[in-house]
Structures are given as C-alpha cells and as structure tokens.
C-alpha positions in Angstrom: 252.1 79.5 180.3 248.6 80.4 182.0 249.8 77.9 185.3 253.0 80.1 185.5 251.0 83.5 185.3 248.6 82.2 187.9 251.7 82.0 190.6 252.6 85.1 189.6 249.4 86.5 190.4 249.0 84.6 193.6 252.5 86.0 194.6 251.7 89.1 194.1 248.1 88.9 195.7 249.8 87.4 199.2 252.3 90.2 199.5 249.8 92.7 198.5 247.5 91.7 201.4 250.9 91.7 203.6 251.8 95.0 202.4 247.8 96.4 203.3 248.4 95.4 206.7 251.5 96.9 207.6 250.1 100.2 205.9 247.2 99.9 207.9 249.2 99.7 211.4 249.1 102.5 213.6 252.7 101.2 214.0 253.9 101.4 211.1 251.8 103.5 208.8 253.8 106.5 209.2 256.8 104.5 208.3 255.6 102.7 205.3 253.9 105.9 203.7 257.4 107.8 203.5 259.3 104.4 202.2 259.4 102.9 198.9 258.8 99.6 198.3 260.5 98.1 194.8 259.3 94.4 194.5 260.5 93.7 190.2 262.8 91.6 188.1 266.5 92.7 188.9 265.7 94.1 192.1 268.5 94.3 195.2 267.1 91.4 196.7 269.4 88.7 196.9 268.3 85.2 195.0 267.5 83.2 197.9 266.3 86.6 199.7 262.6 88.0 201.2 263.8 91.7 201.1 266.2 94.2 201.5 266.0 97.7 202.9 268.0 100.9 202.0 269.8 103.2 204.2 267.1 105.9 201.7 263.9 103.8 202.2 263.9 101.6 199.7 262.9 98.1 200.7 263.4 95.8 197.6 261.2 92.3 198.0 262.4 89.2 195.7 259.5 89.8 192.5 258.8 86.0 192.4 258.7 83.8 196.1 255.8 83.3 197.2 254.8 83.9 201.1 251.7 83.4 203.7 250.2 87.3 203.6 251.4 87.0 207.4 255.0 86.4 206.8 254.8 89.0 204.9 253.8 90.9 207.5 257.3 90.0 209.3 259.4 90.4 206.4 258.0 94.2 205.4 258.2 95.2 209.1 261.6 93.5 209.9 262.6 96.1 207.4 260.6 99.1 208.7 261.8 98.2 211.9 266.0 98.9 210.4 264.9 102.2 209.6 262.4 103.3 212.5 265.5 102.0 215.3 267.8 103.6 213.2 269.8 100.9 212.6 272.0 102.5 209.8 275.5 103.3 211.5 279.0 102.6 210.4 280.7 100.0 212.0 283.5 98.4 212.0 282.1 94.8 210.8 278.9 95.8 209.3 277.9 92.1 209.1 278.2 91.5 212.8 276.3 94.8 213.5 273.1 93.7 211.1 272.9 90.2 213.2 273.0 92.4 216.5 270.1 94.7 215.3 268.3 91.7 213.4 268.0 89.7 216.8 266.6 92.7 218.7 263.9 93.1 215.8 263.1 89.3 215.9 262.5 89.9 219.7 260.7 93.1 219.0 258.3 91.3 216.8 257.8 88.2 218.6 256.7 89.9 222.2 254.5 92.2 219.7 253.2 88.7 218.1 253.0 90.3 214.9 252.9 88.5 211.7 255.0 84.7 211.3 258.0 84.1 211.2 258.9 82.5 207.6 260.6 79.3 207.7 264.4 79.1 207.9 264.6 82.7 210.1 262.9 80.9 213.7 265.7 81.0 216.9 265.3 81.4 220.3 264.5 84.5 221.6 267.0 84.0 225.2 269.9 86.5 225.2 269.7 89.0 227.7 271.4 92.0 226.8 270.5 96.1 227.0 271.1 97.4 223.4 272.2 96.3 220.1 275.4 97.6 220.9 276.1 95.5 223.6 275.5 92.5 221.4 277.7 93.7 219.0 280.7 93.9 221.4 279.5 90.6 222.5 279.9 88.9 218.8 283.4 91.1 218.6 284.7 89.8 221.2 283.0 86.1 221.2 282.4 85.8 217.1 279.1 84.8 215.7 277.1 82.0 216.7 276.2 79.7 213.7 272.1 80.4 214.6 272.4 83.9 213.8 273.3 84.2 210.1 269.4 83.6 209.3 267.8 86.4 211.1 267.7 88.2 208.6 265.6 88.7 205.5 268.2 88.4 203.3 268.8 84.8 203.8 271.7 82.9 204.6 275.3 84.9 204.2 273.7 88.3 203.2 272.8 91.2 205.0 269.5 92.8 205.0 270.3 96.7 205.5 272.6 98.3 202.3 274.8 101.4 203.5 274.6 102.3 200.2 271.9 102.1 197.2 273.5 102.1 193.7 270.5 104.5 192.6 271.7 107.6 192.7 268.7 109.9 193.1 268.2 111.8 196.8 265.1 110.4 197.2 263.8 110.5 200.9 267.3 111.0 202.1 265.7 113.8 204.4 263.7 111.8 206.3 263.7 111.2 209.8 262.5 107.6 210.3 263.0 107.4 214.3 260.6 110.6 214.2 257.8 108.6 212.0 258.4 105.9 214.5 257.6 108.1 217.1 254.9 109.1 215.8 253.9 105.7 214.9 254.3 104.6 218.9 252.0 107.1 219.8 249.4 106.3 217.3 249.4 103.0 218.1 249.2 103.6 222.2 246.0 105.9 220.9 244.5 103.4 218.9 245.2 100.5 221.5 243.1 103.2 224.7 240.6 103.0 221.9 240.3 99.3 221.3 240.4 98.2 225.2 237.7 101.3 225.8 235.6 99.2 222.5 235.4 102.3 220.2 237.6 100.7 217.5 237.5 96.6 216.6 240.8 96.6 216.0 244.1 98.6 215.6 243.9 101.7 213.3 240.4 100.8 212.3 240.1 104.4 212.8 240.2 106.0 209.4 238.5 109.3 209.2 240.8 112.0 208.8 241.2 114.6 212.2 239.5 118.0 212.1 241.3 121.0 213.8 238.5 120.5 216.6 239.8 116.4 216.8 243.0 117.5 216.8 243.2 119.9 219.7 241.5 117.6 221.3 244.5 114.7 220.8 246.8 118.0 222.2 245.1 118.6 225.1 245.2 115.1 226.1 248.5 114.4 224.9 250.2 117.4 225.7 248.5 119.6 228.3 247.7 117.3 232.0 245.5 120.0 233.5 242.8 119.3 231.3 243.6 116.9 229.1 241.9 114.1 232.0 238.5 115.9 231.1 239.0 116.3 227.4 240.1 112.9 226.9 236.0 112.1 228.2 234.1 114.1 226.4 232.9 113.6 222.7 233.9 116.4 220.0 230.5 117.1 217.8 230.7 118.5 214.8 227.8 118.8 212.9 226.8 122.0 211.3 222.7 121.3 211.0 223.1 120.1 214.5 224.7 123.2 215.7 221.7 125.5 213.7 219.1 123.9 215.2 220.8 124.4 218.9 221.7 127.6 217.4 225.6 127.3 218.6 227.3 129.7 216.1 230.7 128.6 217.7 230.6 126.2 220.5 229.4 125.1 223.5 228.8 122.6 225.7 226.7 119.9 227.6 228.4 118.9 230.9 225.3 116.0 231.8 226.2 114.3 228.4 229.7 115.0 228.0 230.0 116.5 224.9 231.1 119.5 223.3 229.7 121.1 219.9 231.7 123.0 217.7 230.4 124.2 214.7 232.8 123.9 211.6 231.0 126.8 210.0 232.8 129.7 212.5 235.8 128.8 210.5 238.5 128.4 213.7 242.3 127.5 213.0 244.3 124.8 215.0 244.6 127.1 217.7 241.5 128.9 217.9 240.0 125.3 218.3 242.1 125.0 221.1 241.2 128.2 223.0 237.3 127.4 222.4 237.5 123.9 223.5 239.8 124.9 226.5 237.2 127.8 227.4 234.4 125.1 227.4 236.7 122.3 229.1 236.8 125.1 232.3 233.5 125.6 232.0 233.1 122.3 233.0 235.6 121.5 235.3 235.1 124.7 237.4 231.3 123.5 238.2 229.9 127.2 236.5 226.7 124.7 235.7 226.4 124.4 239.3 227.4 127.9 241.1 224.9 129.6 239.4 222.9 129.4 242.2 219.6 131.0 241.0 221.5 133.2 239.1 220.4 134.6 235.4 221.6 132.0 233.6 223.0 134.2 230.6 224.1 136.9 232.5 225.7 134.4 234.9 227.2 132.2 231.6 228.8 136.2 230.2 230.6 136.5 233.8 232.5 133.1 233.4 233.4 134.2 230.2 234.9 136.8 231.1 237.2 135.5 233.8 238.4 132.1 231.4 238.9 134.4 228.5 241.7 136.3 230.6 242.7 133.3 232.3 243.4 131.9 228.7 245.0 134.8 227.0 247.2 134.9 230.3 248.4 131.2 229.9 249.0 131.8 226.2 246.7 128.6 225.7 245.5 129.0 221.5 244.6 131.9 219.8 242.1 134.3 220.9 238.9 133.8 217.9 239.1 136.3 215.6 234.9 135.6 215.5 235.1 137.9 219.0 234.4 137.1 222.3 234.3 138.4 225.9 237.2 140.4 227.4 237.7 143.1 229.7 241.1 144.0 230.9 239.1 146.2 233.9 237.8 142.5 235.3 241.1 141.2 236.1 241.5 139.4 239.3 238.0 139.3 240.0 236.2 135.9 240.4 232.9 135.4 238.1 230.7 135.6 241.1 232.7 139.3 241.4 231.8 140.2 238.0 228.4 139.1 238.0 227.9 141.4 240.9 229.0 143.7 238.4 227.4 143.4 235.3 223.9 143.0 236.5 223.8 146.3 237.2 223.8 147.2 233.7 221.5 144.6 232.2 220.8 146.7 228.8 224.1 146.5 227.8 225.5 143.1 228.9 222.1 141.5 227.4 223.3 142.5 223.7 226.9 140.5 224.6 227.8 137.5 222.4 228.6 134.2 224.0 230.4 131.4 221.9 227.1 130.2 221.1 225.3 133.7 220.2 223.5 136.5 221.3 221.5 136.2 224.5 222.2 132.8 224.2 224.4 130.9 227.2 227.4 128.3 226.2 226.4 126.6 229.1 223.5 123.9 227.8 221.2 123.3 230.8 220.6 119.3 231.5 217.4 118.4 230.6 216.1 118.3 234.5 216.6 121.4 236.6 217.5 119.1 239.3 220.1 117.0 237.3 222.9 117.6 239.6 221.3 116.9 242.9 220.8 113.6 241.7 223.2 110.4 242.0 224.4 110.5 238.7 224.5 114.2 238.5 226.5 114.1 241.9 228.7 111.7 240.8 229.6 113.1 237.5 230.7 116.5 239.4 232.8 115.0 241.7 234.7 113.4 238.5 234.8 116.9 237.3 236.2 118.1 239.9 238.6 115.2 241.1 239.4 115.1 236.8 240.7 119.3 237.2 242.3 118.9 240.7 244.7 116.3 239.2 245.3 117.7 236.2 246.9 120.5 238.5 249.4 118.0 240.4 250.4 117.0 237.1 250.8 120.4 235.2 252.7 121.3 238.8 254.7 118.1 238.7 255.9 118.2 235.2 256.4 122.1 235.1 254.1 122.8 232.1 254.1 126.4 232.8 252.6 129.1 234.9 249.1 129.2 235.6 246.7 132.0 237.0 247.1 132.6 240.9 242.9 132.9 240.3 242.2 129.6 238.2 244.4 127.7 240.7 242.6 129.2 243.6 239.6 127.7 242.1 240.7 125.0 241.5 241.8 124.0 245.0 238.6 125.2 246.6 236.7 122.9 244.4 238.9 120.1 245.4 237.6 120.6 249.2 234.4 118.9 249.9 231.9 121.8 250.5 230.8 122.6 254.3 227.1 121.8 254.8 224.4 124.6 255.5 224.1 123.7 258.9 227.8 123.6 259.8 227.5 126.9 258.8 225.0 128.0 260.5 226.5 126.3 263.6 229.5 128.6 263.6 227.0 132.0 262.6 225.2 131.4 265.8 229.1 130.4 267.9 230.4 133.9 266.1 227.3 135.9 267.9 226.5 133.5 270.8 229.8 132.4 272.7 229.1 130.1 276.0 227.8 131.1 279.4 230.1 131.5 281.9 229.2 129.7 284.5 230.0 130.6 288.5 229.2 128.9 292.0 227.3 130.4 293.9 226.0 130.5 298.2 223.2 132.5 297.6 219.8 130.5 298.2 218.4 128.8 297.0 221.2 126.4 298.2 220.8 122.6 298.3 222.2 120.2 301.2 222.7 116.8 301.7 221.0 114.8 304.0 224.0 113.3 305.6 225.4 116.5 306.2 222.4 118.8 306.6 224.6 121.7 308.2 227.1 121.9 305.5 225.3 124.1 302.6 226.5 123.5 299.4 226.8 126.3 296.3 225.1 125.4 293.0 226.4 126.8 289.7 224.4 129.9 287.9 225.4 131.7 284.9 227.6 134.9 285.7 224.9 138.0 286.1 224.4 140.0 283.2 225.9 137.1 280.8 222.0 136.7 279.5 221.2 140.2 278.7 220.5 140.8 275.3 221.3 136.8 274.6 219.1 136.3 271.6 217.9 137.4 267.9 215.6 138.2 265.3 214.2 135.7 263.1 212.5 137.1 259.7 209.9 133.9 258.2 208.6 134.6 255.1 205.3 132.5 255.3 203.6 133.7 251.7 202.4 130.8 249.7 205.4 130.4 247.4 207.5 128.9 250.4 208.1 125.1 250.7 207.1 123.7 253.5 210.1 121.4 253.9 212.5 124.1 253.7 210.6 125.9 256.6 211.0 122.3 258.9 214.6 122.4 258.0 215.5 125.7 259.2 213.6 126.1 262.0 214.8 122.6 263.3 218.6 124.0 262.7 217.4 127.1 264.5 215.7 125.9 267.8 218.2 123.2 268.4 221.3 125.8 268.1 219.4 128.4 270.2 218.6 125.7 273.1 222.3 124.1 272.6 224.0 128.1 273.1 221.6 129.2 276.0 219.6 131.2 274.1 216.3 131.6 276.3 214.2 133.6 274.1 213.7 134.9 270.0 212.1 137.4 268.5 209.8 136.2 265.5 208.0 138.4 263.2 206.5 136.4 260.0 205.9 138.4 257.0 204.0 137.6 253.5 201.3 140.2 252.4 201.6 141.9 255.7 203.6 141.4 258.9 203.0 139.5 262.0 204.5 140.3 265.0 204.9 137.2 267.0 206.9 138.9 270.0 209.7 136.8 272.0 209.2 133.1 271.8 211.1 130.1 273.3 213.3 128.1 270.4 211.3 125.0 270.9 208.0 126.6 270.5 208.9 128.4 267.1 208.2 125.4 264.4 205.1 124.3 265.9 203.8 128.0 265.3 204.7 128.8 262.2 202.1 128.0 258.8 202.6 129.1 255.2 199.4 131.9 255.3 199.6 131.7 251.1 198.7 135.4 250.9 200.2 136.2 247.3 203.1 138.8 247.7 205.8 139.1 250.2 207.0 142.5 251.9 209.6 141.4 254.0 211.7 145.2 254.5 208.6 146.3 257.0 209.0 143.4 259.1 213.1 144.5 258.8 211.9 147.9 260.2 210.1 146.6 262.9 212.6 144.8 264.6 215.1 147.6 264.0 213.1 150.4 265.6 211.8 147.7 268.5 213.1 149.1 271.7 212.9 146.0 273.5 214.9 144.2 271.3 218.8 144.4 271.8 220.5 147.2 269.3 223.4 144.7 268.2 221.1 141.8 268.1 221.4 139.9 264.8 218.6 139.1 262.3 217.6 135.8 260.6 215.7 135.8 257.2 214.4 133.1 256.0 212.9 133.5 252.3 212.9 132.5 248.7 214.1 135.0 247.3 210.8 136.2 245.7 211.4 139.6 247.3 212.0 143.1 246.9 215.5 145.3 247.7 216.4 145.2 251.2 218.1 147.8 253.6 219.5 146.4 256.8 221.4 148.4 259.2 222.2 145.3 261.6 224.3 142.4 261.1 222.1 139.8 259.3 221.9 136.6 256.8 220.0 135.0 254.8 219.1 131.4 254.6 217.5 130.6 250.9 216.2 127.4 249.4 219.1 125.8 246.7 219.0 127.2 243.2 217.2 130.4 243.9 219.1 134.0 244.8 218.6 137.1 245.7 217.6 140.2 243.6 220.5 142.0 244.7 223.8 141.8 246.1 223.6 140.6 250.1 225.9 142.0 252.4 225.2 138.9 254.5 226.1 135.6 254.7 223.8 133.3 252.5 223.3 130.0 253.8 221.7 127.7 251.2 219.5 124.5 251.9 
C-alpha cells in the first residue's frame, strides 16, 4: 500500500514540474493561465492516453502514467499548441484533420527543441507542405499513412482534440486562444532580446510584475518606431527615495547614463507615463543637452518644454499630466532657441515655472563633467542619439504611423546632417563680403620682356583699378584676462590665412579689455604675433565698437569681427558684424549676427 502511494506521488511530482515549466514559458504562459488542466480518476483521457484537450480549454492528463518532467513538457504543450493554432474546425473527417494539425505541432515543437518526445509518438519530421490544410487534402485524397496514427497524445486510434466536452458549463468558451498566443509570441521574442543582450538567464526568468512606467516603455518600443530605438536603450528608474534626493517630483532624465527617473509618487496613468517618457525620450534625441550653448540651463530646459509639450499634444501621443506642465498655445511654430529668445526677457516670471522635475529645477540632468560631450564617449553616444531619432523617422514614414509636426521633423533632419565646422563657416562669411579680384592685363610699365625677343613688350596682369578700395575689415579682440589663449591662436590663424587667401591687404585691429587699444591697419600675417591677453579685469568692448564706427578712414560698409567670451556687456552695432565665441559660452543678449563657435 505505501509502494503504490509512493508512484502516485512520484507521478504526480513529474507532471507537476512539467506543468511549472510550461506555465513559466513566455510561450505559453498566457495560454496555460486561461486553460484548465483536469488530471483525476475518470478523466477524458483515453486508457492508453497522455492527454486530451477541449475545444473549451480543458486539457484532461491520464491521473496515473507516469512521464520524464520533460515529456511532459511535450505532452501539455502539444495540447496548448490545438488551441493557440486554432485547430478546432469542422471537418469532414475529423480524424484525418487532428493527424494534419498533430504533424505540424510535432514539427513546431521539434525546430523549437522543446521538451521530449515520449516514446511511441517519434516520426520523421520530412513532409513539405504550407498549412494543415494542405495536408489534410493530401490524406483525403491519398488516405493516412500507418506512421501517423501516434502523433498524437491520445495514443494509438484516438484523437487528441474533442469537438465537444460532455460538461456542460460555458466555462472559458469566450476565450480567444490565437490572441493569448499572440501575445505569447511576443513575450517570448521579448524575453529571447533579453537573454541574447544577458539581462535574463533564461526565458521568462523575468518575473516582476510591469509598472505603467515599464509598460509604456514595452509601447513605445513595440509600437511607436520613431522613438521606440532610443527607449528600447535606456533603463526606466523608479525609485521614490532616489527620486527625493535628486529632487525629481515627476521625471527626468540623464542622457550620459541612459536612464530615465520617474517617480511613482506623481501618481501618472498608462498614458501620462507615456507623454512624460516621450517628453524626456525628445529631450534626448533632439541633443537639447547639447544646444544649450552657454545658455541658462533652466531657462534653456523651460524653452524645450515648451516646444515638445505642443509637439506632443499635436501628435496625440499620451495624456497631457494632470500634475501640470509647460504650454503656451502663443509659442506655436517657434523652435526652442525662438522661445528662449523670448522668455529671457522676462526672467521673474519664467524662474517660478515648473519643469517635470520641479521648480527652478531642469529635467535635463547635467553629466557629471561639463565637457562630457566633447569627449569620445560623449561624441559617440550623440551620434547614436541622433542616428537612433533619424531612423525612427524612416520607419514611422515607411509604415505610416501617423502625422508628425512639420517642426519636430525639421529637427529632426537637420540633426541627421553632420554639422558644418567653425571655420567652413567663417570661410563663406569672408566669400559673402570678399568676392575675388578681378584680374586685367595690362601695357602700362612696368612691363617685362624676354630676352629673346627684347623688342616685343609683354603685358603683366594687375587687379582691375578701384577693385581694392575699401577691401578689408574690423577685427574686435577682447584681450582681458578671462580669454584663452588657444581660442585666440585659433581665430586669428582662420582670420589671417582667409584675409591673405581673398586679397585682403590690410585690417583694422582695435583690442579692448579694461580700455581700448587702437592698433590701426595691420597686415593679416602680422596680426597673431601682436596680439597678448593684457589680464586687466573687465571688458568694455561697445567703445572699441564706436571707434571703428565713427573712424573716417575706415570704409562705412566695412564689416566687424568680435572676438570674445562672452563676458560682456549689451552691444549696439549699426554695421554688419559677427561674433566668434569659445564653445559652451553665449551671449547676454540676442545677436543679430552670425555666431561662429570654436
């Protein structure tokens, strides 16, 4: 009596551990949760049977043969697999139909490799045919080959699905199994990225439940291309002590260590979570770490919020927070430089604004060294960014998922261009002002001649008269003791070499820190080996502006050159001008020049 309970027990232990398995599959798990599995005395299950499966669900497993916890694994999922391929159809010869869709599950499961096939059910896997209703026609036309009565886990002369359960309860007749396989498919895809990227051991060893932050996350990536790239790489933090001692009330994010914080205590629904991480996602992916340029940080951080916030509400992407946020329906169309230009001219107010990580506080986190991005790595990682948002736009374009901003994909494609180097642009400044000499030949002695022919003269060429007149420009150098050294070489280089290579013969230099200098006109090759950083404190650079502007021997259209960094006051300039400005530092007020950045 004890021996017999003992197999019992060790029965019922092996399909236990069989059953665990198949509930733990990705795969399967959404199919096994909604079925029922009966495994009891007087159960459906034919004598000389594994299992059974109803057209309802139920899959009914013989109470007392005993199994490897692997064959198991077959038997349960042979079953599933009925259900999830929705192999319950009326047919003509319902026998010949459940050998047709048992041989397309035995191939199923053998390219999957999953579980062992139990002994008596093994055949080879070689027809070639499309569907299981090809094979059927086949064995209608052809009959049944003697090899195919035991793929099935009914055993031999019994089929394995049953049209119709003698129960007559509507349990789980509502169910759509080929949905739960779907769903199944796609967990399984997930979980397999997962293992091959070595976050998970295994399949579905994942089993913490998803937040609403985790789960419009898997959206994004599963169901929105023009981001979903970038969300797919960055980690979802959600850690409320964490997010106090940042002080993120609602979210924000760290573009150098790719992840984003969103703090469970703001309370957002499904599809606020999806606006907020979308709005941080752009942040990203639109380089706003980067343009700030010497900026204000916050006030620079409130004007990107501004223009994603419409951008979102336009694209109908989530729910707007109900915890507030920026929105302005008078900033439409303008870019976030635009709006910056706006806003800083009321300070008082836009100061008090609340970003998604709080009051005076900037979504944006800044990397830990100021000079991240100009680095390898950081270079790198922004050209990802970038290369991760311009693709996500083919694919959103390809795959028509909607209508987009004309603004945001504006943006978009100008990030994907590689950006024009300083220089290149200072080469086409000086072409714009500068165009070539025209050249002309000329009689007029001094003549040369050759000795061969010492009565033939010979012209020579000479620029066409009046063509040098007023051929040159102002340069502004702000020498005060705040200016790097290396940034003076650089310009001034770029400078003399373009004023020798457009035939400029002289320019006008006036240095400026604490006072002005007035170097008068001055060949281009001469101008760096003058020029020293005098240290004096302050810089007054508007006087040295004046100068040149009231000069009466300098040309009235002639353009000015400033060279600063930054650390200045307002400017008035009557004459065409620009600015050249060290990388990361701006101007206290809106230039009407260009702004050429080393």
């Amino acid at each position: 009596m004890v021996k017999k309970k003992t197999e019992i027990d060790q029965a019922t232990k092996q399909f236990n551990e069989g059953l665990e398995f198949v509930m733990r599959h990705p795969m399967f798990a959404p199919l096994a949760h909604h079925a029922q599995f009966v495994r009891r005395e007087g159960s459906l299950c034919p004598e000389e049977g594994w299992a059974v499966v109803t057209m309802n669900g139920q899959i009914h497993s013989h109470p007392k043969r005993r199994a490897q916890p692997e064959e198991w694994v077959y038997i349960l999922t042979h079953c599933l697999l009925h259900l999830g391929f929705g192999h319950f159809q009326e047919k003509e010869r319902p026998d010949l139909w459940n050998a047709a869709c048992d041989y397309f599950i035995a191939k199923f499961l053998w390219d999957m490799k999953l579980g062992k096939t139990p002994t008596g059910m093994d055949i080879r896997i070689d027809y070639s045919v499309k569907s299981e209703e090809e094979l059927y026609r086949s064995f209608l036309d052809n009959g049944l080959p003697p090899n195919f009565y035991s793929l099935g886990t009914a055993g031999h002369g019994f089929t394995d699905m049953l049209m119709k359960s003698p129960e007559s309860n509507s349990w789980n007749k509502k169910v759509n199994w080929q949905d739960c396989f779907g769903k199944g498919l796609a967990m399984a895809v997930s979980s397999a990225v997962k293992v091959t990227a070595g976050y998970e051991a295994y399949l579905g060893a994942e089993k913490e439940v998803f937040t609403l932050a985790q789960k419009a996350k898997t959206w994004f990536v599963n169901s929105y291309p023009l981001i979903g790239a970038l969300a797919a790489d960055f980690k979802i933090i959600e850690d409320p002590l964490l997010c106090q001692r940042l002080s993120i009330s609602v979210a924000a994010v760290d573009a150098e260590m790719k992840e984003i914080y969103m703090n469970p205590a703001a309370g957002l629904d499904e599809q606020e979570n999806r606006f907020v991480m979308a709005h941080e996602i752009l942040h990203v992916g639109l380089r706003h770490h980067a343009r700030a340029e010497g900026r204000d940080h916050y006030l620079w951080n409130v004007a990107c919020d501004y223009v994603i916030n419409h951008w979102l509400m336009e694209m109908g992407l989530g729910a707007f927070p109900r915890v507030g946020g920026m929105h302005d329906p008078e900033l439409k169309g303008l870019s976030a430089e635009a709006v910056y230009d706006r806003i800083v001219t009321d300070m008082r107010l836009y100061r008090k604004l609340s970003t998604f990580r709080g009051v005076g506080l900037g979504d944006i986190l800044e990397p830990q060294s100021p000079d991240w991005w100009n680095r390898k790595d950081g270079m790198a990682l922004d050209d990802f960014y970038r290369s991760a948002l311009s693709q996500g736009l083919e694919y959103h374009e390809e795959q028509n998922r909607g209508l987009l901003p004309a603004g945001l994909i504006e943006e978009i494609k100008a990030l994907a261009q590689p950006p024009i180097p300083w220089d290149v642009e200072l080469a086409k400044w000086f072409d714009h002002y500068f165009s070539p000499i025209e050249k002309i030949r000329t009689y007029a002695r001094v003549s040369r001649r050759q000795s061969s022919t010492p009565d033939i003269p010979r012209p020579r060429w000479i620029p066409n008269a009046g063509d040098e007149e007023g051929r040159t420009f102002g340069v502004v150098l702000d020498t005060s003791g705040s200016m790097d050294s290396k940034l003076l070489a650089k310009a001034l280089g770029a400078i003399a070499s373009y004023s020798i290579s457009r035939d400029v013969p002289l320019v006008r230099v006036v240095y400026c820190d604490a006072a002005v200098y007035d170097q008068g006109y001055m060949a281009p090759e001469d101008i760096a080996d003058r020029v020293s950083v005098k240290g004096r404190g302050g810089t007054i650079i508007q006087p040295a502006i004046d100068l040149l502007e009231k000069a009466e021997d300098f040309p009235s259209k002639g353009p000015l050159l400033i060279i600063t960094d930054g650390y200045c006051d307002r400017l008035t300039i009557r004459r065409e001008h620009a600015f050249i400005l060290p990388k990361g530092q701006h101007l206290p007020f809106v230039p009407r020049g260009i702004v050429f950045r080393i």
